[in-house]
C-alpha positions, 0 to 999 in steps of 0.5 A: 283191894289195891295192891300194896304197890299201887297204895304205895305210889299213891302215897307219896304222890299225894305227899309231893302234892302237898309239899309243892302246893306248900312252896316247900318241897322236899326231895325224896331219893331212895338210893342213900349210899352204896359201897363197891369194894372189897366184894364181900362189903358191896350193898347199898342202902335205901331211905325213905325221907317220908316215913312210909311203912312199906314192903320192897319184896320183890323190887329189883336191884339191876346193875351191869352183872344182873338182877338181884330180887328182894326178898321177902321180909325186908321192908321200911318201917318209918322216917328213920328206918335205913334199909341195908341190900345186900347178897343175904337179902336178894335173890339172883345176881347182887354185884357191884362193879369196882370201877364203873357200873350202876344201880337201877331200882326197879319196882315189881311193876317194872317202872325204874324208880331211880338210878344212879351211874359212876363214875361221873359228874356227882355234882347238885341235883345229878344221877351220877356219883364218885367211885369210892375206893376200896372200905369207903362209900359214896353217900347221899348229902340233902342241902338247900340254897336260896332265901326267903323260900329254899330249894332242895338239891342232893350230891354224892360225896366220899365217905371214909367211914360207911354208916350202913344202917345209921345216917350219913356223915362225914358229909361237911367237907367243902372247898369254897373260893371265888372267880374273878376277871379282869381288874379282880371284878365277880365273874359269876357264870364260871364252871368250877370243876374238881377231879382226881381217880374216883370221878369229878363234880363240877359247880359254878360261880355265883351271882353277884360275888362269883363265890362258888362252894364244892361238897366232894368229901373226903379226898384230893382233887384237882380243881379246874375253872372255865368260862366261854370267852376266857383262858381256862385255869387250874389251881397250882396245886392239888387240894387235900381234904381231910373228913369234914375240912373245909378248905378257903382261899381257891380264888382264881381270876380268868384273862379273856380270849382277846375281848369278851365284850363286843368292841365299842366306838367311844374312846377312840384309841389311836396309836401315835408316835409310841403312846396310846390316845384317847379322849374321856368326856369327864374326870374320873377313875380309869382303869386301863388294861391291854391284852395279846390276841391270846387273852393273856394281860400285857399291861394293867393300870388305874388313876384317876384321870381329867376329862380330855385327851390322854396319851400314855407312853406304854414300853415293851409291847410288840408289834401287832395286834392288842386290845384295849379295855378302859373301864370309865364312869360306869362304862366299859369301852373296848377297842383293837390297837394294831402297832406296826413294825416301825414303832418297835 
C-alpha cells in the first residue's frame, strides 16, 4: 500500500504536469505568512493552493533554535483550508527568532519542502522576506505579469494586522514610479531598491516605459536607483505607506558615469576659439548634452537645427576633460571634448 507521503507527492507532481502542459502554471508554496513577535504569538501558517486533503503529522518545522515535530491530527482539508503552527500543535523546540532566522519545512522523509530566510531581498519570486515588527506578519502575496499568457510570481509583504487562519490581506499597497536618462528618455534595466529596519526588496525598471511597481506593504522606506554605467540615486525623502496605499510620482532620472555609449567618430566635435563645432549631414532636431568626467550634465539643449556646420558659444565650462553627447535623426553620437587652460 503507498504511503500517505509518497501519494502525496505524486499528487501534486501530476497536478504541476498538468498546469504547465496547459501553458498556465500556477505557484504553489506552503509557507503563507509567519509572525516573530511577541514570543507568545510567533506561528506560521501553511496553505495548500491545490486543494489536497492531506495529514502533516509528522513534518518538521526547523528554525535556528530547533526542530519542532507536527502533531498528530493537524492536516489540510481543502483549497480553503489554512493551517495555523504553532507550540500547541508541535512537539520540540517551535521558536522564532525576532531579528534574523529562518523557516525550513522538512517532509517525514527528510526532503525540505521550502524555505524561507529574513531579513532579506523579499522581493518577486525570492526564499527571502521583511522582518515584521512586533503584532505584525509577514505574508505571501501571488501576482501575475505579462499578456497574452501571465506568469505567476509571489513576494512577502508587511501585514499590520495578521489574518491567521483566514486569507491574507492588506496586500495592495505599491510604490509605482519611473526611471529615466539622459534628455528624460526610458531607462529600463534600472535596480529599484527600498529599505528601512525590517529588510529591503529590490525590483527593476520595465522595458519600454522604464515604470517599475514596488509591493512592501505597510511601512517607510527608503528607496535607492542604480544602473551599471550611471550615478546612483536615492529619493529625497523617505516614502510612508499606509495599509493598502498606493503612492505615485517616484520618477528618478540617472546622469551616466562620463558616456554610457561607446564614443563614435561622426560628428567631429572640436573646440575652436571658445565654441564648440560640429558638422550634421541634414536639418533636424538636436539635442545636445555635456557631461564632467563624473557623469554629472553640465550643460543640456535642444533646437532644431540645418544641416552644416555649427558652432555654439558654450560659457562657464572648466578646463579639462567633458563629453559631448548629440542626439540627431535617430542616432546617438558620442564624443570626448578636452578644453585647455588657455580657453579659460
Amino acid at each position: 500500500m503507498m504511503s500517505p507521503e509518497v501519494s502525496v507527492k505524486i499528487i501534486i507532481v501530476c497536478l504541476f504536469a498538468a498546469a504547465v502542459a496547459a501553458g498556465n502554471p500556477i505557484v504553489v508554496r506552503l509557507l503563507n505568512e509567519f509572525q516573530v513577535a511577541p514570543d507568545s504569538l510567533e506561528r506560521i501558517e501553511l496553505h495548500d493552493r491545490t486543494g489536497l486533503v492531506y495529514d502533516l503529522e509528522g513534518w518538521q518545522v526547523v528554525t535556528p533554535a530547533g526542530v519542532a515535530t507536527i502533531n498528530a491530527g493537524v492536516r489540510f482539508n481543502g483549497p480553503d483550508d489554512r493551517v495555523v503552527i504553532d507550540r500547541d500543535n508541535t512537539t520540540g523546540i517551535f521558536s522564532l527568532p525576532d531579528s534574523a532566522g529562518f523557516i525550513a519545512l522538512v517532509q517525514p522523509g527528510g526532503d525540505t519542502l521550502e524555505r524561507i530566510a529574513w531579513p532579506g531581498d523579499a522581493g518577486p519570486n525570492t526564499d527571502e522576506a521583511w522582518v515584521p515588527p512586533e503584532g505584525m506578519s509577514a505574508a505571501l502575496d501571488y501576482w501575475s505579469y505579462g499578456w497574452p499568457d501571465p506568469v505567476e510570481c509571489w513576494d512577502w509583504y508587511l501585514d499590520p494586522t495578521p489574518t491567521f487562519g483566514e486569507p491574507n490581506d492588506d496586500g495592495d499597497a505599491r510604490i509605482y514610479g519611473t526611471v529615466r536618462g539622459p534628455n528624460g528618455l526610458p531607462l529600463p534595466g534600472a535596480t529599484v531598491r527600498i529599505s528601512g529596519p525590517e529588510g529591503y526588496e529590490s525590483g527593476w525598471s520595465k522595458y519600454p516605459n522604464g515604470d517599475f511597481e514596488i509591493r512592501p506593504g505597510f511601512g517607510t522606506f527608503l528607496l535607492t536607483v542604480s544602473k551599471e554605467g550611471y550615478l546612483p540615486d536615492v529619493w529625497p525623502d523617505s516614502i510612508a505607506v499606509e495599509v493598502n496605499e498606493i503612492v505615485t510620482g517616484i520618477n528618478i532620472t540617472l546622469t551616466p558615469v562620463g558616456v554610457a555609449e561607446p564614443v563614435t567618430a561622426e560628428p567631429a566635435f572640436r573646440w575652436h576659439r571658445g565654441r564648440l563645432a560640429f558638422d550634421l549631414e541634414r536639418d533636424g532636431e538636436v539635442g545636445l548634452s555635456l557631461l564632467d568626467p563624473a557623469g554629472r550634465v553640465e550643460l543640456r539643449r535642444r533646437a532644431f537645427l540645418r544641416a552644416g556646420l555649427h558652432r555654439l558659444l558654450l560659457t562657464g565650462l572648466r578646463p579639462g576633460v567633458h563629453f559631448v553627447r548629440l542626439e540627431h535623426d535617430g542616432r546617438v553620437s558620442t564624443g570626448k571634448l578636452v578644453l585647455p587652460r588657455t580657453d579659460r
